[in-house]
N, C-alpha and C positions, 0 to 999 in steps of 0.2 A: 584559408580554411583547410583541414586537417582531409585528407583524402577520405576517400567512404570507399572506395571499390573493394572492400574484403567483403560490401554487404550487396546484397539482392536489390534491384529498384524499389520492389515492397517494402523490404524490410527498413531502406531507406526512409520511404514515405511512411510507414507507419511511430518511427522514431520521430520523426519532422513532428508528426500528428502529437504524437504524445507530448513532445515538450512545448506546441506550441499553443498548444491548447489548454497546455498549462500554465504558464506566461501571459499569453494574449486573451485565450478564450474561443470558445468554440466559434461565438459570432463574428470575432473579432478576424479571424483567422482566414485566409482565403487560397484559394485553390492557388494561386502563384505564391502566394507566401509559402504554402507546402513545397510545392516543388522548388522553389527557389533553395531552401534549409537543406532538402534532400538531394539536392543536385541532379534533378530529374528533369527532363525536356516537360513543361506544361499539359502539352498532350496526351503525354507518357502516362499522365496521371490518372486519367481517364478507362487505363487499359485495366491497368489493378484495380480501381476503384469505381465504380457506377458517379458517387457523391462522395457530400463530408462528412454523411451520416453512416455511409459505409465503414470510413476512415473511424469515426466515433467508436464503433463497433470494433474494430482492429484492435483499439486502445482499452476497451474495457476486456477485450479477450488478454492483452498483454496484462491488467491489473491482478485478473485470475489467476494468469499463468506467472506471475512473478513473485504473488503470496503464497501459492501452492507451494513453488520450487524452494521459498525460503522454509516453509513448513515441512517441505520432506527434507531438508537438508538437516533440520534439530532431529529428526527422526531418526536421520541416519549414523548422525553422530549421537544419540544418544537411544540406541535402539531398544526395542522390549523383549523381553524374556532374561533380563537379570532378576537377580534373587531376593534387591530391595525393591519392589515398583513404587515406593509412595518417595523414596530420595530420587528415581527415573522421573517420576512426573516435575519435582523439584526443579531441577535442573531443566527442565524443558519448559519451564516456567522461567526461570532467569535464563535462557539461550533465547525465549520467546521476545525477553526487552532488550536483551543485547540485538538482537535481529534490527527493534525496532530505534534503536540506538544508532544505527548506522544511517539511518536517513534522516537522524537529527539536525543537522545543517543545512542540507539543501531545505527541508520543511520548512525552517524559519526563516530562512531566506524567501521562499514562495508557495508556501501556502501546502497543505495536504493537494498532489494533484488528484488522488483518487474521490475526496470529497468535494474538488472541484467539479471533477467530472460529474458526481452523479446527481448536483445542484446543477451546471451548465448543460448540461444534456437534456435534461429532462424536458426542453420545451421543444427542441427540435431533432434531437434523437431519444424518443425514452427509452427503447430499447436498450441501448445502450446506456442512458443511467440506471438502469436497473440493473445490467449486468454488472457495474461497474461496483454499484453497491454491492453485491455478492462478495466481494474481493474483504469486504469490512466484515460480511456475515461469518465468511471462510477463520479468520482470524480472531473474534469473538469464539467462533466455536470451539477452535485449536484450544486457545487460553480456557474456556469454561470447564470443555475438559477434564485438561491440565492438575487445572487447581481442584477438583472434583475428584482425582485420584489422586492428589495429594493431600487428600484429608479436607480441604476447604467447607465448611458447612453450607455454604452457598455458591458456589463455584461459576457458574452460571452469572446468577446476577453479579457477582464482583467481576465479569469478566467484562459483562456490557457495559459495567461503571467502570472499566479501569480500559475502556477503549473510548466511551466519549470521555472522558477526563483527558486521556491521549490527543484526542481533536479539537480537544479546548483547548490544552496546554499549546498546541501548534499552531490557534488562532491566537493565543495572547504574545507566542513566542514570534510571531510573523509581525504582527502589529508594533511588536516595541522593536524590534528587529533586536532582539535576543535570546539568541538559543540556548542562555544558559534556565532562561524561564522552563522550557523547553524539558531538559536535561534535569533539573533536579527535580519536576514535579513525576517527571515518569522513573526516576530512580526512588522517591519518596514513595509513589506505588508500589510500585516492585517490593521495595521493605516492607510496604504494609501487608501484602499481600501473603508474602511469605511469612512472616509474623503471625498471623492470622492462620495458617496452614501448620505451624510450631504448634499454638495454643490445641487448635482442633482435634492436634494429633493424639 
């Protein structure tokens, strides 16, 4: 196993948490399975964490914090105050499915873990699936936005249809264990979507 010590014992356990929970599942998953992943003394695990529902809550702050940082990352490479805003929003529209493009493999390989989370969670940390859903709210909104300033006459609603279509594509693409399912329904979006923001214009 590949060494971990560039990372914090936290940071370690909170990684364990996220992929294991992703994999196994919240119930499935147990304080020595955590520390085992993260190469943490068992007791160690105790110091950072109270519980698993602590640990649950680490992982939906990581969900937050990892849609946020791809969201401001389209922001910053394609920033506001140019002279077109409606080709700015464009662009932040297709940089939005290229973002979501990137976690095309591992999803169909196992599943959305953020959708996992906020389904596994909810019986014994709801807390944390509620957090975790925010991570979908955050993204939805970016996209509504989006297409909202790029002319879209409904911007909003095609942003919630073209994010659950996104987690159905990843349920169907997981199930046949082909991500090319995966891949062209979210790239057939993205066209429509854009299409539809042509017409509007």
């Amino acid at each position: 196993m590949p060494t971990q010590s560039g990372r914090s014992k936290r940071q370690r356990l909170e990684d364990a948490a996220a992929q294991l929970f992703w994999s196994r599942g919240f119930a499935a998953t147990s304080i020595a399975d955590l520390a085992k992943q993260a190469e943490v003394p068992v007791g160690n695990v105790y110091y950072y964490f109270k519980s698993k529902r602590d640990l649950a809550d680490a992982v939906a702050d990581m969900f937050i914090q990892g849609s946020q940082a791809g969201l401001d990352d389209i922001e910053t490479r394609y920033p506001s105050g140019t002279s077109n805003p409606q080709k700015l929003a464009k662009d932040r529209v297709s940089a939005f499915f290229e973002m979501l493009e990137k976690s095309h493999m591992s999803r169909a390989k196992a599943g959305c873990p953020i959708a996992r989370s906020v389904a596994d969670f909810a019986e014994f940390a709801p807390s944390a699936a509620r957090k975790s859903s925010e991570a979908l709210t955050m993204l939805t909104a970016f996209l509504g936005r989006e297409l909202t300033r790029a002319g879209h006459p409904n911007g909003m609603i095609a942003a919630q249809q073209s994010i659950a279509l996104w987690q159905g594509a990843i349920v169907l693409a997981h199930g046949a264990a082909d991500p090319q399912i995966l891949m062209r329904m979210c790239a057939e979006q993205r066209d429509a979507l854009l299409r539809a923001v042509h017409q509007g214009a």
